[in-house]
N, C-alpha and C positions, 0 to 999 in steps of 0.2 A: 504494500500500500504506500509505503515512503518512497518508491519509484513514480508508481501510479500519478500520485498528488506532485510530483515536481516535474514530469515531462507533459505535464497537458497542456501549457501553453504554446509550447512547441511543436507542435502535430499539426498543427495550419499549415507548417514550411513546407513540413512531407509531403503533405496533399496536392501544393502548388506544386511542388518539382515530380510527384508522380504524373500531373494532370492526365487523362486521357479519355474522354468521355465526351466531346462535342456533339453525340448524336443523342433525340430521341426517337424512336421508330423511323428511323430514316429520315431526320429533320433534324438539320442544323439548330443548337438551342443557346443561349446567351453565356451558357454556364461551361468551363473547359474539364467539369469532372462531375457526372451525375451522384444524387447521395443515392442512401439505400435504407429503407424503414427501420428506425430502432439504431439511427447515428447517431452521432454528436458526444458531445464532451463526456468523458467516463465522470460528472458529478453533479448534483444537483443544484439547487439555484445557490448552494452553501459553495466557497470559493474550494473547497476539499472536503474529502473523506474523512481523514483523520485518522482511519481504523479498517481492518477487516471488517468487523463485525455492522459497521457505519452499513458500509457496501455493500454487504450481504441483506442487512435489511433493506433497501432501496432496491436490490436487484429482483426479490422477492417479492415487494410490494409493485414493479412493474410486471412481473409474467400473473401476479392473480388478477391484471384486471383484462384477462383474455385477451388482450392485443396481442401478444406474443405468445406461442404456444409450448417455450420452455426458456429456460435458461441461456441456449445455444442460439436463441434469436433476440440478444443482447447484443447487438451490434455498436457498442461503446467504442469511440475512436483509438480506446485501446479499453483493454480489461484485464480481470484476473481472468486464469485459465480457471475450469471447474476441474478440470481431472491433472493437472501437471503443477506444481509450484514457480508459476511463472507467471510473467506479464505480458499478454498477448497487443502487442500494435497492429490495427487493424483499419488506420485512416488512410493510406495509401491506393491509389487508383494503382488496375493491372497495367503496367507499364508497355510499352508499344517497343521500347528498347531494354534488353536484356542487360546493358550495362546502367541504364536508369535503376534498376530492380535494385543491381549489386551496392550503388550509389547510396539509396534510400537504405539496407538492409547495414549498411554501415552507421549511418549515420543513428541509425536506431538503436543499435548496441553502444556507439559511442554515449545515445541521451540518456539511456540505462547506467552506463559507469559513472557517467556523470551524475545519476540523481543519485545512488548509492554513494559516494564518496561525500556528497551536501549532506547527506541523512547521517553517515558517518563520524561528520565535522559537527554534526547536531547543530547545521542550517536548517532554517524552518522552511517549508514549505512556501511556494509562490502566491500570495493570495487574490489573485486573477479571479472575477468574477466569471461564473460560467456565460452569461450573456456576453461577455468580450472576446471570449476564445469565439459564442457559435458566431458570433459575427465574424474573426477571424475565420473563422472557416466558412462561414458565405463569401469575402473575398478571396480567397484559396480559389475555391471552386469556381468562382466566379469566372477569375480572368487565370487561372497557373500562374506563369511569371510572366505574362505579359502586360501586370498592370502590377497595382501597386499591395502589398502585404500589410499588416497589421504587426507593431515589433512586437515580440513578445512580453519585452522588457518595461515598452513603454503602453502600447496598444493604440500605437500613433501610426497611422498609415506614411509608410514610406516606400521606396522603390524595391521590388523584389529582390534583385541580384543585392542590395546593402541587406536587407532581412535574411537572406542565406547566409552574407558573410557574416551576421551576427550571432546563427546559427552556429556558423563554424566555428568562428573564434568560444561558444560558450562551450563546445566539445571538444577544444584542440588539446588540452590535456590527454582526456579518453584516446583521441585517435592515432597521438601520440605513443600514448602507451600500449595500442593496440598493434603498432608499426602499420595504421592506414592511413597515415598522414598525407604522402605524397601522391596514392592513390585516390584517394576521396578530392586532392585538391584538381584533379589531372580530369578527373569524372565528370567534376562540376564547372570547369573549365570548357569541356566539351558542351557538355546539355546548356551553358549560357550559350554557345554559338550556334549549336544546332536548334535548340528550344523543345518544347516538350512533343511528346504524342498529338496532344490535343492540337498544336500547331500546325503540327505533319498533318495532319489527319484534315484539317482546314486547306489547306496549300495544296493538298493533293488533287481535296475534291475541287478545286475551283480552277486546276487543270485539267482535270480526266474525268468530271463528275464522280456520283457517290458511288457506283458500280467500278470506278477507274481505282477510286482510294481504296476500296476491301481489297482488290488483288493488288494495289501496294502493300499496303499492312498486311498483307497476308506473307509477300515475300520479304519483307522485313523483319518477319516476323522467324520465318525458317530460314536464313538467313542464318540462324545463329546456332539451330540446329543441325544444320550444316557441317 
C-alpha cells in the first residue's frame, strides 16, 4: 500500500507515452487512449489509502453494488494483486511499438523502487487529491504527448516532453541503480521523435485511410516478431 499511495500521481505520464487508442468503432475520437469501465485512480475522493485494510474495504464496497461482477473487474490505474503480493500497474494503453512497452515496463519498476525507498526514509505519502490525478489523466488520454500534461508535483499543466523529464529525473536514482539509465534515456529519446501509436495511427490513416492504417499497424506490429 506504501507503493500504491506514492506512485499515483504519476500514472498520467505512463498513459500519455503509452497512448494508443484514437479509434472508436472505426471513428477517429478527440481522445489518443480510450478508458475502460472501472479506471481511474487506485483511491477514493481521500488523497490515499493509508492501509490495506483502507482498500480492501473500498474494493469491497465497489463489487456489492453489482456494477462489477468481482474483484478482477477492479480496473484501478494500478492495484493490489488478489492472488500475488504485489502491485499491479494497469494504466498503460497496448503499445503499437514493442520498444514503447519495454520503455513504460521500466519506468514502472523504476516508480516502484522509488516509492519503496520514500516509504523506507519514512517520507509520507503524496497528498494529491484524486480529482487532480483523474483530470491528469483526462489530459493523458486526451492529447498523449502531443499536448500538454499535468506535473505531478505541481498539477500545473505544462508541456509533455518537461513532464516526462520530471518523471525521469524523480526515478533516476531507481534507474540508476537498476543499470536502465542509459536505456530508458535512448527509448525516450526515440518515442519524443517518433511520437506515440496514437500519432502513427492518425498519420497513417490520413495517408492510406483506416483500412491502409490496420495493415500498417499490423506490420509494425510483427515487425518485431520477426
Amino acid at each position: 500500500m506504501a507503493v500504491l499511495d506514492r506512485i499515483r500521481p504519476w500514472l498520467p505520464v505512463l498513459l500519455a507515452i503509452s497512448a494508443n487508442s484514437p479509434y472508436w468503432q472505426g471513428t477517429v475520437v478527440t481522445r489518443a487512449s480510450a478508458p475502460r469501465p472501472g479506471t481511474g485512480s487506485p483511491a477514493p475522493a481521500r488523497p490515499a489509502f493509508g492501509s490495506v485494510e483502507s482498500y480492501r474495504t473500498y474494493a469491497d464496497a465497489l463489487v456489492a453494488t453489482g456494477a462489477l461482477l468481482d474483484h478482477a473487474m477492479i480496473y484501478f490505474d494500478a492495484r493490489l494483486s488478489d492472488r500475488y503480493p504485489t502491485v499491479e500497474l494497469r494504466v498503460a494503453d497496448v503499445c503499437l511499438n514493442v520498444a514503447d512497452t519495454v520503455l513504460i515496463a521500466s519506468l514502472a519498476r523504476a516508480l516502484v523502487e522509488t516509492a519503496v525507498t520514500s516509504w523506507r526514509h519514512h517520507a509520507p505519502a503524496p497528498t494529491v487529491p484524486t480529482g487532480l490525478i483523474r483530470m491528469a489523466s483526462w489530459r493523458a488520454a486526451r492529447s498523449g504527448l502531443d499536448g500538454k500534461l499535468l506535473d505531478p508535483l505541481t498539477s500545473r499543466p505544462h508541456r509533455a516532453a518537461e513532464v516526462v523529464a520530471t518523471l525521469l529525473e524523480h526515478v533516476r536514482p531507481a534507474l540508476v541503480s537498476a543499470g536502465d539509465l542509459a536505456r530508458v534515456t535512448a527509448a525516450w529519446a526515440e518515442l519524443r521523435q517518433r511520437g506515440t501509436g496514437a500519432a502513427a495511427q492518425r498519420a497513417w490513416t490520413a495517408d492510406h485511410g483506416l483500412a491502409g492504417m490496420v495493415l500498417r499497424a499490423a506490420a509494425a506490429t510483427t515487425d518485431w516478431v520477426d
